[in-house]
Residue frames as qw, qx, qy, qz and C-alpha x, y, z in Angstrom:
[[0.753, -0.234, 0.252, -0.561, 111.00, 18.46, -2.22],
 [0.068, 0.235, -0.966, 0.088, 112.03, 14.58, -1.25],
 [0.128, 0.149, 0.927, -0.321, 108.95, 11.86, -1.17],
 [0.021, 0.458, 0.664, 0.591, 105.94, 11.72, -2.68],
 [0.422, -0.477, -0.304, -0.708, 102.64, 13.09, -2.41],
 [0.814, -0.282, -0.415, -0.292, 101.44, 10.76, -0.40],
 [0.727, -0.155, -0.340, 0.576, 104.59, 10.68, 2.19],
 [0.243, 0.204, -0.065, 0.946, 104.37, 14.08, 2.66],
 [0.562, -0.351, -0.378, -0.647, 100.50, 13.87, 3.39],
 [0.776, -0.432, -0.457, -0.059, 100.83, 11.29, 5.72],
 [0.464, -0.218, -0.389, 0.765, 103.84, 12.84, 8.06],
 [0.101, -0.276, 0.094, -0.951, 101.78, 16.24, 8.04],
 [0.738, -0.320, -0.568, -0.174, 98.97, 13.96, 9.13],
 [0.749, -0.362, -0.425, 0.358, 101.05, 12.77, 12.35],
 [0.001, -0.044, 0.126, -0.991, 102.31, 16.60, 12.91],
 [0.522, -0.444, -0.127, -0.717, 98.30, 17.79, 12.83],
 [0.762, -0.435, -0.411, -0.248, 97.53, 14.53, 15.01],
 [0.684, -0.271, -0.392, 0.553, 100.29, 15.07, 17.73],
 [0.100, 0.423, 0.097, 0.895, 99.44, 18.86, 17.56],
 [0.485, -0.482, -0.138, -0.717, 96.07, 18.45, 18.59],
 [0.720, -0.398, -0.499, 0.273, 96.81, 15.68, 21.47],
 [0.560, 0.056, -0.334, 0.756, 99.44, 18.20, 22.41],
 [0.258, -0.428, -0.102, -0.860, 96.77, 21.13, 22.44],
 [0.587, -0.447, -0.491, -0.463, 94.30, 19.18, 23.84],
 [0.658, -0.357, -0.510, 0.423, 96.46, 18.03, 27.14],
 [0.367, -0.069, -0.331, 0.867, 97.33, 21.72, 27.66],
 [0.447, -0.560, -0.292, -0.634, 93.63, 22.79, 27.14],
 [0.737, -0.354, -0.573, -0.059, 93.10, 20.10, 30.02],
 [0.545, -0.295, -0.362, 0.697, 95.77, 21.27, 32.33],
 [0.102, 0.274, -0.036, 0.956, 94.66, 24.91, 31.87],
 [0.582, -0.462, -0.525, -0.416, 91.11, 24.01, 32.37],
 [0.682, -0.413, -0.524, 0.299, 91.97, 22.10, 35.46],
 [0.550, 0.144, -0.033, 0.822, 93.63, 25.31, 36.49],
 [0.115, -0.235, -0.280, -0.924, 91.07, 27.63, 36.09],
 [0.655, -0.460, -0.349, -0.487, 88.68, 25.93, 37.69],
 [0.615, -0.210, -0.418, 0.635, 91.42, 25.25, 40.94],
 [0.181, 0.110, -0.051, 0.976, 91.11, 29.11, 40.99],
 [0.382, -0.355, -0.336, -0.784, 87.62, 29.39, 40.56],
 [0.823, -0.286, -0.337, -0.357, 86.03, 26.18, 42.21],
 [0.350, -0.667, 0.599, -0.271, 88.51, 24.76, 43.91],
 [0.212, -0.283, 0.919, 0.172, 90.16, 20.95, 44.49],
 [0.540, 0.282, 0.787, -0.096, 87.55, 18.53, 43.97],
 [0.417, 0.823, -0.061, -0.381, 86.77, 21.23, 40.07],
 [0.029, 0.681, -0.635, -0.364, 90.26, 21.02, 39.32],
 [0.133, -0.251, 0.929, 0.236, 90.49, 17.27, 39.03],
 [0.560, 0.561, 0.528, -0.306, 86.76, 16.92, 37.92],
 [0.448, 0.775, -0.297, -0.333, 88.01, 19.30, 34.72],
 [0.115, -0.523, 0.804, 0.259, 91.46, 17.15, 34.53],
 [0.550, 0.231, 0.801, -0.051, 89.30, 13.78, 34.60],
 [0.447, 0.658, 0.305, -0.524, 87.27, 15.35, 31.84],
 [0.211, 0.867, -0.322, -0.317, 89.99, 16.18, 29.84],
 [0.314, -0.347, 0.875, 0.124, 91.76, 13.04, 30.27],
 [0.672, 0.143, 0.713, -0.140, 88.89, 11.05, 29.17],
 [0.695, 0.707, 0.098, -0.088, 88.44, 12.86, 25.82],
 [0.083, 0.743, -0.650, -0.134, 92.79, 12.94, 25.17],
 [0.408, -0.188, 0.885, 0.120, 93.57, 8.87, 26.15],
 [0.721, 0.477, 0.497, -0.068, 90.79, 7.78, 23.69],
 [0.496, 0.863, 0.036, -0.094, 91.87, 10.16, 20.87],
 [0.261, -0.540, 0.791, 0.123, 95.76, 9.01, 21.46],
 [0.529, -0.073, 0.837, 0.123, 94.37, 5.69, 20.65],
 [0.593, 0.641, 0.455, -0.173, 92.73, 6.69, 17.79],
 [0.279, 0.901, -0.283, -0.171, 95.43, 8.82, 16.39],
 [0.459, -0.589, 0.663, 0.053, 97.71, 5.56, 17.16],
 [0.715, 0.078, 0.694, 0.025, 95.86, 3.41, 15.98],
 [0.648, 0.759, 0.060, -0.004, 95.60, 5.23, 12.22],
 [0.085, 0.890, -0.439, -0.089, 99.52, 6.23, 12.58],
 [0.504, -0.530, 0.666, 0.146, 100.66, 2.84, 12.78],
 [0.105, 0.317, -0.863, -0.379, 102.48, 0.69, 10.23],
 [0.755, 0.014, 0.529, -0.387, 100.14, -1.64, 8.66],
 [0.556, -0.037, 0.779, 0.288, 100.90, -5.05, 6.78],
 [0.394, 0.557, 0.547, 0.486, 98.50, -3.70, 3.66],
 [0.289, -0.163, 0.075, 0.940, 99.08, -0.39, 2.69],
 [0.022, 0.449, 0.632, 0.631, 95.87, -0.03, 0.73],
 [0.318, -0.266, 0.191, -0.890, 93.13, 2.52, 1.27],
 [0.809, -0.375, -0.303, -0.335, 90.67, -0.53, 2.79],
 [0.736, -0.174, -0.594, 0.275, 92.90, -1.24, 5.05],
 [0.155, 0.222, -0.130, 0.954, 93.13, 1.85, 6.04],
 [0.468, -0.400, 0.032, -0.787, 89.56, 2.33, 6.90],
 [0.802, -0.367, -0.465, 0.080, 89.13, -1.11, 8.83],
 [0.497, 0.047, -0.392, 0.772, 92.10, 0.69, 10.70],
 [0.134, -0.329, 0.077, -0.932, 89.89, 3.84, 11.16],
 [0.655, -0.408, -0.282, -0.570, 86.85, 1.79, 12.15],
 [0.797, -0.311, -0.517, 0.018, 88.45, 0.19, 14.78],
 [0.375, 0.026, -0.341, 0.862, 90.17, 2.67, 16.07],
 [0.406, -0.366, -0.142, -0.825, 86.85, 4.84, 16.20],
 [0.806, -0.478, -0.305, -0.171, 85.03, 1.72, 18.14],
 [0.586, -0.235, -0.371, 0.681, 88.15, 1.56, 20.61],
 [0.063, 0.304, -0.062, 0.949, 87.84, 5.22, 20.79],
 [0.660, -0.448, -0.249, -0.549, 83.70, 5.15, 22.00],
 [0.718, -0.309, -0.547, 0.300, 84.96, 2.23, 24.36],
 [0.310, -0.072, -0.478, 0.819, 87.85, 4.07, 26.24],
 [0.226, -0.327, 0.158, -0.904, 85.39, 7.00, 26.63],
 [0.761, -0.455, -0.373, -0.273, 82.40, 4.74, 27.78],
 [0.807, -0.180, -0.451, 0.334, 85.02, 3.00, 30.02],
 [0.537, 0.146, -0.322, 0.766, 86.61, 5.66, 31.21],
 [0.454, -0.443, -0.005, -0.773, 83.35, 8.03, 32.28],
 [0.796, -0.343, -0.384, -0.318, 82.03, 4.95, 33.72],
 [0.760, 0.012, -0.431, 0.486, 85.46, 4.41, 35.75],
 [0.230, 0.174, -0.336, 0.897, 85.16, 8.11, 37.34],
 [0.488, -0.426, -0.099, -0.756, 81.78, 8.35, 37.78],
 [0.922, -0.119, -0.369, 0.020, 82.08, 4.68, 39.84],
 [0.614, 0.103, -0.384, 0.682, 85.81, 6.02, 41.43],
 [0.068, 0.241, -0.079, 0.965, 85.90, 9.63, 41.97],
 [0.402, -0.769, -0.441, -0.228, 84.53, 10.88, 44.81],
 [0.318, 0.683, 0.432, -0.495, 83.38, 13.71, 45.24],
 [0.341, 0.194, 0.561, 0.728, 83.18, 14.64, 41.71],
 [0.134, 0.610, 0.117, -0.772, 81.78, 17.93, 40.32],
 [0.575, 0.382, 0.603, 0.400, 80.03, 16.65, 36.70],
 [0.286, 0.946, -0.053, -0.144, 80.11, 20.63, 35.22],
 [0.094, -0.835, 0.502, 0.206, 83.56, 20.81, 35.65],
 [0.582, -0.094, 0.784, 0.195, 83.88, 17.22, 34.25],
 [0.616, 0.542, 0.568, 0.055, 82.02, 17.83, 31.29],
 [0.048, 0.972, 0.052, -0.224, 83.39, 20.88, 30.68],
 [0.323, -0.645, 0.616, 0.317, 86.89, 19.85, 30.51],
 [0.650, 0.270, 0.708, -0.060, 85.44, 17.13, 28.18],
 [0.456, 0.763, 0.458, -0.007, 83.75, 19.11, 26.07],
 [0.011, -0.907, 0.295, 0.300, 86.68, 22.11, 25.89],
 [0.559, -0.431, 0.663, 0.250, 88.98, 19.10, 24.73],
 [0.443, 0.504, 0.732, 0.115, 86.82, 18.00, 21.99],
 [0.297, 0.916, 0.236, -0.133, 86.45, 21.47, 20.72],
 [0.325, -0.672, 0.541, 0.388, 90.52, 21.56, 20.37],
 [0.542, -0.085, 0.730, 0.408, 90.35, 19.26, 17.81],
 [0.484, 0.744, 0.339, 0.311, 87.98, 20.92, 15.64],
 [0.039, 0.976, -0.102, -0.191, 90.17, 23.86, 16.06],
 [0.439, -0.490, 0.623, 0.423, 93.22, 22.14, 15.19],
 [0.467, 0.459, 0.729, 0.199, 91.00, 21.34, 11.81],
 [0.182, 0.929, 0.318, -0.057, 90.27, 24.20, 11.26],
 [0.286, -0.817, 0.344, 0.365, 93.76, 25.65, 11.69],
 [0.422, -0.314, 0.653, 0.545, 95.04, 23.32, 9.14],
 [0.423, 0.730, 0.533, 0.061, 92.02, 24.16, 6.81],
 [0.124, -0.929, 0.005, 0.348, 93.16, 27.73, 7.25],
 [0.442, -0.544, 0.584, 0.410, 97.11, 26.85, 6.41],
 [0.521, 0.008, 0.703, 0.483, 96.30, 25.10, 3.51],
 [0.229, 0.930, 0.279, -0.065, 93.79, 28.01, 2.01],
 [0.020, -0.964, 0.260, 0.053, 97.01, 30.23, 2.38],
 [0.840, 0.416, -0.333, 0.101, 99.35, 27.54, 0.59],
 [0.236, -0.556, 0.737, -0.305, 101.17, 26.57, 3.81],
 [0.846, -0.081, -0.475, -0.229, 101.00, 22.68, 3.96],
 [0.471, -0.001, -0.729, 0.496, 102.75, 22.22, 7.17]]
């Protein structure tokens, strides 16, 4: 094994967090999918919106914790988390408020839905690496 503890912690880190973006966009596009089949247009991109809104925030949140910062220390580290959480609340505020204001027509089940299915990727993607590391897999 090459790198510490801690270097090994933080790149499995950015593997879980580009997992669960990666999950989450193909939750979204399945979603959207499913509900093109079911509901039809105006569903589909109600689900996509949905999906989008809870993926672009959580990008910026996973960005904002993955980048280089000048102090390494664990306080900087949460100021890093705590602003990346408040940017996170924004985009979503901003970004509901930007389809519910744009988009028309707009189907709010299938928006929320796609939301809420997105959001439920990530605790599964928690959970998966809970799982992994129970059963001495650390990647």
């Amino acid at each position: 094994m090459t790198g510490t503890a801690e270097e090994r912690s933080a790149v499995t880190s950015g593997n879980l967090a580009v997992r669960i973006l990666l999950t989450q966009l193909v939750l979204c596009m399945a979603l959207a999918l499913l509900f093109w089949g079911v509901e039809g247009n105006v569903a589909a991109y109600s689900a996509l919106l949905g999906g989008l809104t809870c993926v672009i925030p959580n990008a910026f949140l996973a960005l904002r914790l993955a980048l280089p910062r000048r102090d390494p220390g664990a306080e900087a580290l949460v100021r890093a988390a705590y602003i990346g959480e408040l940017g996170k609340v924004t985009l979503t505020v901003l970004m509901f408020g930007a389809v519910f204001l744009l988009v028309r027509p707009l189907a709010a089940g299938p928006l929320f839905a796609g939301f809420v299915g997105c959001q439920l990727a990530t605790f599964a993607g928690f959970l998966g690496r809970d799982r992994r590391n129970k059963n001495g897999n650390n990647g």
